[in-house]
N, C-alpha and C positions, 0 to 999 in steps of 0.2 A: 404711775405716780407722775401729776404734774408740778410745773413751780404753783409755791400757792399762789401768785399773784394772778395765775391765768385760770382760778379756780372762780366757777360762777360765783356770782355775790349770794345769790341764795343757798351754798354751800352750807350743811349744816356744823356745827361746833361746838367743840368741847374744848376746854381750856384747864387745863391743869397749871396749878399756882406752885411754886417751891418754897421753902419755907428758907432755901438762901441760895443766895447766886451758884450757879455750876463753876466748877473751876475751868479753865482751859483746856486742860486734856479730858473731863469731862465730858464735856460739851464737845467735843471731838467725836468721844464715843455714844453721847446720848445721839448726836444726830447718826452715826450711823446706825446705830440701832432700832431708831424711830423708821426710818427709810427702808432698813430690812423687815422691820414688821408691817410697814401700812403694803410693802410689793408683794407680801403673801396674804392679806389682811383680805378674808370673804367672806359672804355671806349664804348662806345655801348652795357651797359651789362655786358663788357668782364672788369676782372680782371685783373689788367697792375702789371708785375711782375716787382717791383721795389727793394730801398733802398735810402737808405742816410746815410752820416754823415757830422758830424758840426765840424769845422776845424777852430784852432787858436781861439775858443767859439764866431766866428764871421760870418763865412762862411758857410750857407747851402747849401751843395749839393747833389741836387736828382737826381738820375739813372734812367733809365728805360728800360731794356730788349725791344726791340719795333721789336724783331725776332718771341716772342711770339705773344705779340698783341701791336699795333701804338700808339699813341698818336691820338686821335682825337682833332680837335679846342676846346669842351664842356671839354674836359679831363683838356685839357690844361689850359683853362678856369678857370675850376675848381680849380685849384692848385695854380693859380694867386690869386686867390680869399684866398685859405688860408695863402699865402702868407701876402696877406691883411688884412688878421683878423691879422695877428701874426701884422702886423708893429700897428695896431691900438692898442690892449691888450698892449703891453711892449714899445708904443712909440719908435720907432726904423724904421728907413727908410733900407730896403731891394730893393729896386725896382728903386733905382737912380740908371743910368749908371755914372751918370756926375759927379764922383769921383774915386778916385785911391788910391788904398791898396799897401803899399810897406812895405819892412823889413827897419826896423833902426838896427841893432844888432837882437835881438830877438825878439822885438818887431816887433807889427803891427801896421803902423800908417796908418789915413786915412782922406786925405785932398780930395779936390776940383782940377776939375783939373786945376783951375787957380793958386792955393796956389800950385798945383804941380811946375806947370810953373816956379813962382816964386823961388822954393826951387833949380830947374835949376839952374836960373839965377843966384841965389847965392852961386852957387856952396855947395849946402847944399844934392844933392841926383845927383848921376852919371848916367852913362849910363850902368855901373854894376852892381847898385840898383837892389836887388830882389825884383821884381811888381807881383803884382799876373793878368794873364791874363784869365778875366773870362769869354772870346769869346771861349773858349774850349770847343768842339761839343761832344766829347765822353771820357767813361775812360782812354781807352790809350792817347787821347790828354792830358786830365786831369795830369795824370802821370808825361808824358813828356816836357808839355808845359804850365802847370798853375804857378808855382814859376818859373819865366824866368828872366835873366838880362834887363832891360828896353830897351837895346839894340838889342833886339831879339824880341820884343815884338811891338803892335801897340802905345806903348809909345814911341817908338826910334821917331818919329815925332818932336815930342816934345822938343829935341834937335838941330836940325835942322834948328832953328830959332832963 
């Protein structure tokens, strides 16, 4: 495992959302855990030369050089599953799409995307709202395209109505 910062841009990614901040000893143990599963984390055998970091103590996001060796389905599999343990361990839903992470000021709030809807309608979040879009395939999307204005984003929809 490297830091993720020295991980190619074209590293591919997955982004798991929490549905609320980690606590501090949490987050303690969420990263050791993440670090002990991506140092045994293979695929046919083969070592997947990955990373991660945890962003906003809400956001896991794992890398994966896939220039060295792929992702296999079992691999992938695999990593859902720890995934899974983690939401069971700390009670914490990872694995909804069917919610939305946006900035209030400095915060991150995180509603439903119906309670999004609504916050529309009440003109309580815009189309300048920073959303986090976590359809982001690789680092450089990551970079460029994961804190995006709503308006830029598969949330601009959502206005629209």
């Amino acid at each position: 495992m490297i830091p993720f910062s020295k991980m190619p841009k074209d590293s591919r990614i997955w982004i798991y959302q929490s549905n609320r901040k980690f606590l501090d000893i949490e987050l303690n143990e969420i990263n050791h855990s993440i670090s002990n599963f991506l140092k045994s984390w293979t695929a046919h055998g083969n070592e997947l030369l990955s990373s991660y970091e945890i962003k906003y103590g809400r956001f896991i996001i794992i890398a994966l050089n896939e220039f060295v060796h792929s992702a296999s389905g079992c691999s992938i599999d695999s990593c859902i599953h720890f995934i899974q343990d983690l939401e069971k361990k700390y009670k914490i839903d990872l694995l909804d799409k069917m919610n939305v992470a946006f900035k209030q000021g400095e915060y991150v709030t995180y509603k439903s995307i119906n309670e999004f809807k609504e916050l529309i309608k009440n003109n309580s979040v815009s189309k300048k709202t920073i959303v986090f879009n976590n359809l982001v395939v690789d680092i450089s999307d990551y970079l460029e395209n994961w804190e995006i204005p709503a308006e830029k984003s598969w949330h601009s929809r959502f206005f629209n109505k």
